[in-house]
C-alpha positions in Angstrom: -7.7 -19.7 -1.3 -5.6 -18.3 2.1 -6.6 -15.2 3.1 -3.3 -12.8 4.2 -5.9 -10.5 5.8 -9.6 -10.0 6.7 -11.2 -7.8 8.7 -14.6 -7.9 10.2 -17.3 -5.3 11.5 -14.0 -2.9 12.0 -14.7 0.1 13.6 -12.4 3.4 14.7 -13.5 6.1 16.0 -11.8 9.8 16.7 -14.3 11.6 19.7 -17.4 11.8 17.7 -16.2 11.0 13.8 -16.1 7.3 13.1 -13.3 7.0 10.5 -14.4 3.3 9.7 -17.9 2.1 10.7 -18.3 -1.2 10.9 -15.2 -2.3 7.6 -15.7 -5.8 6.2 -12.6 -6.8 3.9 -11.1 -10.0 2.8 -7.6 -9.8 0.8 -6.6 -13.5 -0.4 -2.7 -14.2 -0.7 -1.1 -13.4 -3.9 -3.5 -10.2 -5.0 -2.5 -7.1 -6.2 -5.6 -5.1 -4.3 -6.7 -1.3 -4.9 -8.4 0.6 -2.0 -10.0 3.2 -3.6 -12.0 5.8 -2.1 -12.1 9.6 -1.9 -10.0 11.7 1.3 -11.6 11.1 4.6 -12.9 7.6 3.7 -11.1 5.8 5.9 -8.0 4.3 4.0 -5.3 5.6 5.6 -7.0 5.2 9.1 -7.2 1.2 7.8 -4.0 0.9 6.9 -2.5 1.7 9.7 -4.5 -0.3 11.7 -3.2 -3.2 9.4 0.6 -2.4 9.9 -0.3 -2.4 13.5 0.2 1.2 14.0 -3.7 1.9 15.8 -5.8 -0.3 17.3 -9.7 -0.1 16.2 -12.6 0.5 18.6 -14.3 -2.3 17.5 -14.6 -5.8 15.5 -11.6 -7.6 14.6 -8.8 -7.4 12.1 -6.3 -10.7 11.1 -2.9 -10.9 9.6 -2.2 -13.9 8.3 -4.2 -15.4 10.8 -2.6 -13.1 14.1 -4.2 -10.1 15.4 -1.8 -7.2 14.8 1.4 -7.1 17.1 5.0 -8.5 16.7 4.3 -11.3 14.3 2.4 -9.4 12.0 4.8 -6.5 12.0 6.9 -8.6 10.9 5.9 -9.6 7.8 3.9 -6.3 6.5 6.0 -4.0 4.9 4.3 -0.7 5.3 5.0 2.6 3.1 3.0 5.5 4.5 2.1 8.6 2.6 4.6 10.6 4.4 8.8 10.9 4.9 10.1 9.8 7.6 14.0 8.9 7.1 16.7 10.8 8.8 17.5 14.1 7.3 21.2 13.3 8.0 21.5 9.6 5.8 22.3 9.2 2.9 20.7 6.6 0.8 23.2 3.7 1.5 22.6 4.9 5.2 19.1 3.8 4.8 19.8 0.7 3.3 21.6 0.0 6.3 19.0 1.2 8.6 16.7 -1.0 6.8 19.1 -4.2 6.8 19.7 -3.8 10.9 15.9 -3.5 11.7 13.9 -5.9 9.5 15.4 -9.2 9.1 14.0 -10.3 6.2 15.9 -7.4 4.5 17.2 -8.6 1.2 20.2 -6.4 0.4 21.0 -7.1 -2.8 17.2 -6.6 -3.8 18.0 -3.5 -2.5 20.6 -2.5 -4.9 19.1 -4.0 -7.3 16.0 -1.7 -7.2 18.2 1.4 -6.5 19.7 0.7 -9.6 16.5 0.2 -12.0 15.3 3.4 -10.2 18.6 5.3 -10.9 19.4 6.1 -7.6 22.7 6.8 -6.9 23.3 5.2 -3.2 25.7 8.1 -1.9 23.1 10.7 -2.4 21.8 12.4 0.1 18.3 12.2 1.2 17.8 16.3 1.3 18.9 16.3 -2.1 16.0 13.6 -3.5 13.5 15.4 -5.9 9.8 14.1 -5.1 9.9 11.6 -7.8 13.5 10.4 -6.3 12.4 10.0 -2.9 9.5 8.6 -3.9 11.5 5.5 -5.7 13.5 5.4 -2.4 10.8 4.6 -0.3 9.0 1.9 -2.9 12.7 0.4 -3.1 12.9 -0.3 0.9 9.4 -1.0 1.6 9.8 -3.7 -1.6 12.9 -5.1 -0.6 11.7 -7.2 2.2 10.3 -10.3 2.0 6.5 -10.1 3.3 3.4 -11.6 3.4 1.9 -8.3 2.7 2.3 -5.2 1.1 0.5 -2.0 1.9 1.4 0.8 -0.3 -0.4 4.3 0.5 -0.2 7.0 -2.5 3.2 5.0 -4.1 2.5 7.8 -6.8 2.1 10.8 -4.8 3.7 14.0 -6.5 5.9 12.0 -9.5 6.2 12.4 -13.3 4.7 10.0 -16.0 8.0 8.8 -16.3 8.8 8.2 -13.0 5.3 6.6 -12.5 5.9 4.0 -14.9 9.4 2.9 -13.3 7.4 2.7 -10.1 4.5 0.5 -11.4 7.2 -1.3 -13.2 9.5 -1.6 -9.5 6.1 -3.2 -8.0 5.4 -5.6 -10.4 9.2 -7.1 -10.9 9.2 -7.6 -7.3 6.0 -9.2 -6.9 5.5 -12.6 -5.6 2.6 -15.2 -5.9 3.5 -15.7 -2.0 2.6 -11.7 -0.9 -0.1 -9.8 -1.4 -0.1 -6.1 -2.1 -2.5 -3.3 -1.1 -2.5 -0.1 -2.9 -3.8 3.3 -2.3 -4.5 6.2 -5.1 -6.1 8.3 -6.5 -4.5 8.1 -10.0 -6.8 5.3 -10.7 -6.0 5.5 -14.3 -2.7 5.2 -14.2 -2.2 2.4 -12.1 -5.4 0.0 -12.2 -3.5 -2.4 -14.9 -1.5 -3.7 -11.3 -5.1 -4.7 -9.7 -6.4 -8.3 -9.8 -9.4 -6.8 -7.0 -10.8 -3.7 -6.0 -12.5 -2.2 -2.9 -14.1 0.8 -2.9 -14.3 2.3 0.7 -16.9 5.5 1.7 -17.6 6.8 5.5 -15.8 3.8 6.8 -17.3 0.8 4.6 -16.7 -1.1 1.6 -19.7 -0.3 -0.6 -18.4 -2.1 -3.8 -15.5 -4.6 -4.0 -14.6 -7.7 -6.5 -12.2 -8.7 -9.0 -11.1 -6.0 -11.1 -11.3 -7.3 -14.7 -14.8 -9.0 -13.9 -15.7 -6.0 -12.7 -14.7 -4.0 -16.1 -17.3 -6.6 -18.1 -20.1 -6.2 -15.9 -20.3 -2.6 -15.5 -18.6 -2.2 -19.2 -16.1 0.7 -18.0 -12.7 0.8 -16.8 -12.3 0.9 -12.8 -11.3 4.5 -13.2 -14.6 5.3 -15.0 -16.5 3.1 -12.1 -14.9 5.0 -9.3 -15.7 8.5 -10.9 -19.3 6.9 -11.3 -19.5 5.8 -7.5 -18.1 8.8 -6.3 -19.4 11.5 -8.1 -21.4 12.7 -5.5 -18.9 12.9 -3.1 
């Protein structure tokens, strides 16, 4: 099968921490992929490498076949764990911002979404709860048409409820042409999305396969394996 990203002997370093050392990762078109790992392990640092927002020391990283630049901008859709709309939009303003700078921007997706998610689109940003601005972000990031998906902490702060119109959101508008990667650290709550897991420490992949294979051999849930690999960290 294709592969919509691998990277090999990846390496970043900040003055004398390596946030990944040496990161081997194949993600194979149409996958629903959790990278799991504990803070400081080197997801967030690998992410943005892979929306082609740092560039590693070392080793090599493909999208789609491209090392990251225009192309491969392109056709990632990136949500990063933090906010960074204009304080003065309101949410139809950011569906417009979004429609004028990706072009494979599908508006009515858009409203779609906004309207499984209950989002009124002449609120105003300031006055989105977490769990509302939360949905806003999942709703623009999902309403392009990419190749790949990287979702870091979809969940962040949000209610049960909320949670499960999010998981929900991600699996409606997923595609057997994309591939999504997913952050957390609610493992429980969301491993029912994965088809494979990594699991990332100091930099490296230590454990990684598919996710339901992975269930029968170690006979536990991936939430249960990832408090077992980590439990010394």
């Amino acid at each position: 099968m294709d592969n919509v990203l691998k990277a090999s002997k990846l390496e970043k370093g900040y003055l004398n921490k390596k946030a990944l050392d040496g990161m081997d990762l194949e993600i194979e078109k149409g996958k629903i992929v959790g990278l799991l790992g504990p803070n400081g392990s080197g997801k967030t640092t690998f992410l943005k490498i892979a929306a082609g927002l740092l560039k590693p020391t070392n080793g090599e990283i493909l999208i789609d076949g491209h090392k990251p630049g225009v192309y491969t901008k392109s056709i990632v859709s990136y949500l990063p764990d933090k906010d960074y709309l204009f304080k003065w939009m309101k949410i139809k303003d950011a569906v417009d911002y979004f429609r004028d700078f990706y072009r494979d921007f599908d508006e009515k997706k858009a409203k779609e979404l906004l309207e499984f998610m209950n989002l009124d689109i002449n609120s105003k940003i300031t006055t989105l709860s977490k769990g509302m601005s939360e949905k806003l972000y999942l709703t623009l990031v999902l309403s392009r048409k990419a190749k790949l998906y990287i979702l870091d902490e979809p969940l962040g702060g949000v209610d049960p409820t909320t949670r499960e119109k999010i998981l929900d959101a991600i699996l409606n508008s997923y595609s057997e042409d994309s591939s999504i990667i997913i952050t957390t650290h609610l493992v429980n709550d969301i491993e029912r999305l994965f088809d494979d897991v990594a699991f990332i420490s100091n930099g490296k992949i230590i454990l990684t396969g598919n996710a339901e294979e992975l269930r029968n051999e170690k006979a536990m849930s991936i939430d249960q394996l990832y408090r077992e690999v980590f439990k010394d960290v």
